[in-house]
Structure formats: structure tokens, C-alpha cells
Rosetta silent file (secondary structure, phi, psi, omega in degrees, C-alpha in Angstrom):
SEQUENCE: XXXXXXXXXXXXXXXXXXXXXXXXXXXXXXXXXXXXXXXXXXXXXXXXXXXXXXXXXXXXXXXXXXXXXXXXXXXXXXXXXXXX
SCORE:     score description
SCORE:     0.000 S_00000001
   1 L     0.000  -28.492  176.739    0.000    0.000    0.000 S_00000001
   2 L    73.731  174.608 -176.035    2.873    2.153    0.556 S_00000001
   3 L   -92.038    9.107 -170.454    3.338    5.375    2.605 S_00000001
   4 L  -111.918   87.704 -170.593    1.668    8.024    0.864 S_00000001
   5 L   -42.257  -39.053 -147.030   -2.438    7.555    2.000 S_00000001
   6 L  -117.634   31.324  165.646   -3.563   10.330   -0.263 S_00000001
   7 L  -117.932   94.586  178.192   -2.258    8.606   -3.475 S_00000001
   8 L   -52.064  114.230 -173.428   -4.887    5.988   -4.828 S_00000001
   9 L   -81.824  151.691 -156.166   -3.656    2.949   -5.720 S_00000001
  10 L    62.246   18.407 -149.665   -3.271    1.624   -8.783 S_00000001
  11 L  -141.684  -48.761 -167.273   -5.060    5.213  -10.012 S_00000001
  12 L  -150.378  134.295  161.282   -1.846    7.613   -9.553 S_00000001
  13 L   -71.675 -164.773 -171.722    1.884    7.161   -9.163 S_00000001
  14 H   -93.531  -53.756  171.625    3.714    8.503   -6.391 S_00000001
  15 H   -32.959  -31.426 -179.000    5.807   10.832   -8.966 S_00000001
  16 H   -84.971  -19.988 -174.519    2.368   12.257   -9.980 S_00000001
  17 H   -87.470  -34.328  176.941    1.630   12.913   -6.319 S_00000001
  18 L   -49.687  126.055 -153.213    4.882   14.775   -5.448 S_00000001
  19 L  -114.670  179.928  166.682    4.430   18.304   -5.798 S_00000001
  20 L   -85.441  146.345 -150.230    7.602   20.883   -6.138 S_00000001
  21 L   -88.669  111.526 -177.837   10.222   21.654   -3.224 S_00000001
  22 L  -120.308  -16.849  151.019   10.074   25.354   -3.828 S_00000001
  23 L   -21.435  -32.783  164.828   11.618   26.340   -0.272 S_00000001
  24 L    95.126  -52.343  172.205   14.853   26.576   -1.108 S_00000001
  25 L   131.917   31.068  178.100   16.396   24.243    1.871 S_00000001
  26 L   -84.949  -26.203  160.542   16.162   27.009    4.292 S_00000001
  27 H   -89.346   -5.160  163.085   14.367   25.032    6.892 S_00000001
  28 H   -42.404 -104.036 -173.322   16.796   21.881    6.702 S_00000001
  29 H   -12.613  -19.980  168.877   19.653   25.091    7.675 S_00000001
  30 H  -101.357  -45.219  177.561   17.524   26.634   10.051 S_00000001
  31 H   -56.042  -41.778 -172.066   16.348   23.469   12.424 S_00000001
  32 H   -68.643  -28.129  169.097   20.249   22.265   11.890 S_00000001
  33 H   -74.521  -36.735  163.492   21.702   25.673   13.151 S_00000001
  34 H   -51.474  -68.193  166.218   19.350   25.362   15.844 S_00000001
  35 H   -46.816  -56.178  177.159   19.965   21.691   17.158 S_00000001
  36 H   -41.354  -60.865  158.883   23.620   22.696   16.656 S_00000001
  37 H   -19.331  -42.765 -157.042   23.032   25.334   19.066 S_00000001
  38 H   -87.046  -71.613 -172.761   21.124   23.705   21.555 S_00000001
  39 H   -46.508  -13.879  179.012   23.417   20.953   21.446 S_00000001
  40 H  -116.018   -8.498  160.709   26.708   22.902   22.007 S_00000001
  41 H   -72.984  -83.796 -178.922   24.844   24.719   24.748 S_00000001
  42 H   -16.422  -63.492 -174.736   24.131   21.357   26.228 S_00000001
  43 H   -46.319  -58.985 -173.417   27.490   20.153   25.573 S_00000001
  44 H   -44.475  -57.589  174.944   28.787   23.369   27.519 S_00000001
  45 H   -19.270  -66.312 -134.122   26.202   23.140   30.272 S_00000001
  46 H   -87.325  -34.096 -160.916   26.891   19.365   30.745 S_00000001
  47 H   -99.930  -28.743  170.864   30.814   20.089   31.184 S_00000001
  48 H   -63.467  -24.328  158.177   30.485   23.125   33.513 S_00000001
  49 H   -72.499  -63.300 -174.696   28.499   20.987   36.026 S_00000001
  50 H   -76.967   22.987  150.903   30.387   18.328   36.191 S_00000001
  51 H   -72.198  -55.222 -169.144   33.679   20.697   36.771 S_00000001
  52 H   -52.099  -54.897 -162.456   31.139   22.458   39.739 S_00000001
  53 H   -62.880  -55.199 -136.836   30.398   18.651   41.070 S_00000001
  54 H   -93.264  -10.500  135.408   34.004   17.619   40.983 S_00000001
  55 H   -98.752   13.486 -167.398   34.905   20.820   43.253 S_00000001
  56 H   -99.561  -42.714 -173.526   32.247   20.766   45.556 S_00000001
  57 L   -44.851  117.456  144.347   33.554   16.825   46.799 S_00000001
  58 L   -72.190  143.234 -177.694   35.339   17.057   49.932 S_00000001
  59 L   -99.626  148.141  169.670   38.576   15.852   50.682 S_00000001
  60 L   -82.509  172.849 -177.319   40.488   14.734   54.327 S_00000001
  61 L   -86.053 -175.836  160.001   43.371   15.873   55.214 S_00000001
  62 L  -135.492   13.794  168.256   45.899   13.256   55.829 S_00000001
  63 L   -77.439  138.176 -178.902   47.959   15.078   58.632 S_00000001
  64 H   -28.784  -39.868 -150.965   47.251   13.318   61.797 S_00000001
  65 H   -97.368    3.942  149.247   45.687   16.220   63.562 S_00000001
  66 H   -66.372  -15.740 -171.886   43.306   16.322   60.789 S_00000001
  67 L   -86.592  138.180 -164.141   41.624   13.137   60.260 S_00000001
  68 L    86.211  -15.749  159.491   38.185   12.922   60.033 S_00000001
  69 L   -58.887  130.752  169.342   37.530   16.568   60.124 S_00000001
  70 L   -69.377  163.413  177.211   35.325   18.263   57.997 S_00000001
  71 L   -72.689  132.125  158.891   35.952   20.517   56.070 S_00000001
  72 L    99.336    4.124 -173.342   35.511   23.846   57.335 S_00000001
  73 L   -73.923  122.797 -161.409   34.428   22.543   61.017 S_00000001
  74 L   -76.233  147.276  160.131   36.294   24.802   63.352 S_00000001
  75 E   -76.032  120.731 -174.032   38.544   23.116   65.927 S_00000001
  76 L   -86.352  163.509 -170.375   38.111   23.542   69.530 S_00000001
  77 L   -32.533  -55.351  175.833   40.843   24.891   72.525 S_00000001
  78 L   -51.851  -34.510 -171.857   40.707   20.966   73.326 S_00000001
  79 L   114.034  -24.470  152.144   41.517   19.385   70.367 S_00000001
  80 L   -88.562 -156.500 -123.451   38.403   18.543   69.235 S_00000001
  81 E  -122.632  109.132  176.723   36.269   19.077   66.817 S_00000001
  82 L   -64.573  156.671 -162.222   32.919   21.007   67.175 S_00000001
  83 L   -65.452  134.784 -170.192   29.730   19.650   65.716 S_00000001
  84 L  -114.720    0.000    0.000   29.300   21.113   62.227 S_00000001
């Protein structure tokens, strides 16, 4: 039966139903500069978060008087660590 519904079969070819592309190609070139866009936005997007993620992880120290501290948890008079 083929894909074109509003061509009667066996009554008209498909060549007779095709009418002329008089458009120019200008909306291929405009949806493809557009998905390019979007897509190199994405791309961008995509790499500044996971730069953001991969400083935001905290690390421990590995000096003695350091371990297991958080980061930025102030250290008390005692030597330990107040609750952060």
C-alpha cells in the first residue's frame, strides 16, 4: 500500500503525487543551526556541572591532627572538633 495515504492505488503514481520543493532548503539550515546550538549549549552546560560537582567533593586531610575533620568545622581549645 505504501506510505503516501492520499495517493490511490493503482489510479496515480507517487511521482504524480509529489508536488515541487520550492523552499529553497532554508528550513533543513535553520532546524540544523538550531539543534547545533542547543546541542553545544548542552554540551557546555553538561561540562560546567560536572567541573562544579568535581569541586564541591570534599577531601580529608591526611595530617594526623586532621583526620576525620570536615571541612571547614572549626577546631576547639581541646583538640576537638565542634559539631558542624
Amino acid at each position: 500500500w505504501g506510505r503516501q495515504p492520499w495517493v490511490v492505488r493503482g489510479l496515480m503514481r507517487t511521482a504524480e503525487a509529489v508536488g515541487p520543493a520550492t523552499h529553497g532548503g532554508w528550513p533543513f539550515w535553520t532546524f540544523s543551526l538550531i539543534y547545533l546550538f542547543l546541542g553545544a549549549a548542552v554540551a557546555y552546560l553538561l561540562v560546567k556541572q560536572i567541573g562544579a560537582a568535581h569541586r564541591a567533593v570534599p577531601t580529608l586531610a591526611t595530617s594526623s591532627g586532621d583526620v576525620g575533620r570536615r571541612s571547614g568545622a572549626p577546631a576547639l581549645k581541646d583538640g576537638g572538633h565542634a559539631p558542624v
